[in-house]
C-alpha positions as CSV (number, residue, x, y, z in Angstrom):
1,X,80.1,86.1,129.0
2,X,79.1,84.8,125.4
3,X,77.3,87.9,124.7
4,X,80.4,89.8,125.7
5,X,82.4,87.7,123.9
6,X,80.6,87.8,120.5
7,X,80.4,91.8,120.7
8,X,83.8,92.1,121.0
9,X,84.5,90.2,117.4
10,X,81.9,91.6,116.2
11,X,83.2,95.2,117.2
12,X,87.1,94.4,115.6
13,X,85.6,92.5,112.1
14,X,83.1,95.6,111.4
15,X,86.6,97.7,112.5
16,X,88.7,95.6,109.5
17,X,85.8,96.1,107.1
18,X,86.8,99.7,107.2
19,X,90.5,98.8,106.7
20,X,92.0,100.2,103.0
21,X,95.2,101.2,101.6
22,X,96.4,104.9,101.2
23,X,98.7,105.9,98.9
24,X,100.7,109.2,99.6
25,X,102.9,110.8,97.1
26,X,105.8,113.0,97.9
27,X,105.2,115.3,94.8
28,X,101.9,115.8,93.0
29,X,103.3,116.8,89.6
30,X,106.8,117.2,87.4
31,X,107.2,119.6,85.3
32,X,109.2,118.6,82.3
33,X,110.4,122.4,81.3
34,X,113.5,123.5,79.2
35,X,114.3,120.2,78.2
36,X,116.4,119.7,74.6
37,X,115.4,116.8,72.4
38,X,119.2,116.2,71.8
39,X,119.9,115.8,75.5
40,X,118.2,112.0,74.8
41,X,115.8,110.9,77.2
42,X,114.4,112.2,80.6
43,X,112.7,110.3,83.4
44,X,111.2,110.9,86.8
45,X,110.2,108.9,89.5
46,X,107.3,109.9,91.7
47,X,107.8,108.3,95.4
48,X,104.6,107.0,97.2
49,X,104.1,105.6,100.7
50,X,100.8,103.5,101.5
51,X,100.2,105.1,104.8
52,X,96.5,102.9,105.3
53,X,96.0,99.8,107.5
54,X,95.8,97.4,104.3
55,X,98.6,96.2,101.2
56,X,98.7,98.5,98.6
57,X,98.2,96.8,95.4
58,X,98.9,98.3,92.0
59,X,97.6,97.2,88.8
60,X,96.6,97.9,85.4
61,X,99.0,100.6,85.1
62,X,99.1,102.6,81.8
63,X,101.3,105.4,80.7
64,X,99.8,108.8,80.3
C-alpha cells in the first residue's frame, strides 16, 4: 500500500513541475496609422488572459 501510496505523489509533484503560466493576447499588434500630432496623445491597451495552470507574473517591463 506504501508503494502505491508514494507513486501516486510522486506521479501529481512531477505533474506540478510541468505547471507554467500562459499568456494569451487578444491582438498581436496596433497599428498607429493616420494619426495627427495635434490630435495630442494616443494610447492602446493590449488585453491578455493567462490561460496556464500557474500565476502570471509580470516584471521588468520596459517601453518599446
Amino acid at each position: 500500500m506504501k508503494k502505491y501510496l508514494s507513486l501516486i505523489i510522486l506521479v501529481l509533484f512531477s505533474l506540478s513541475l510541468f505547471a507554467e503560466p500562459i499568456i494569451q493576447f487578444e491582438e498581436l499588434s496596433y497599428k498607429f496609422e493616420d494619426l495627427k500630432e495635434e490630435e495630442g496623445p494616443h494610447e492602446h491597451n493590449f488585453k491578455f488572459t493567462n490561460i496556464g495552470d500557474v500565476p502570471l507574473i509580470i516584471s521588468k517591463v520596459k517601453a518599446g
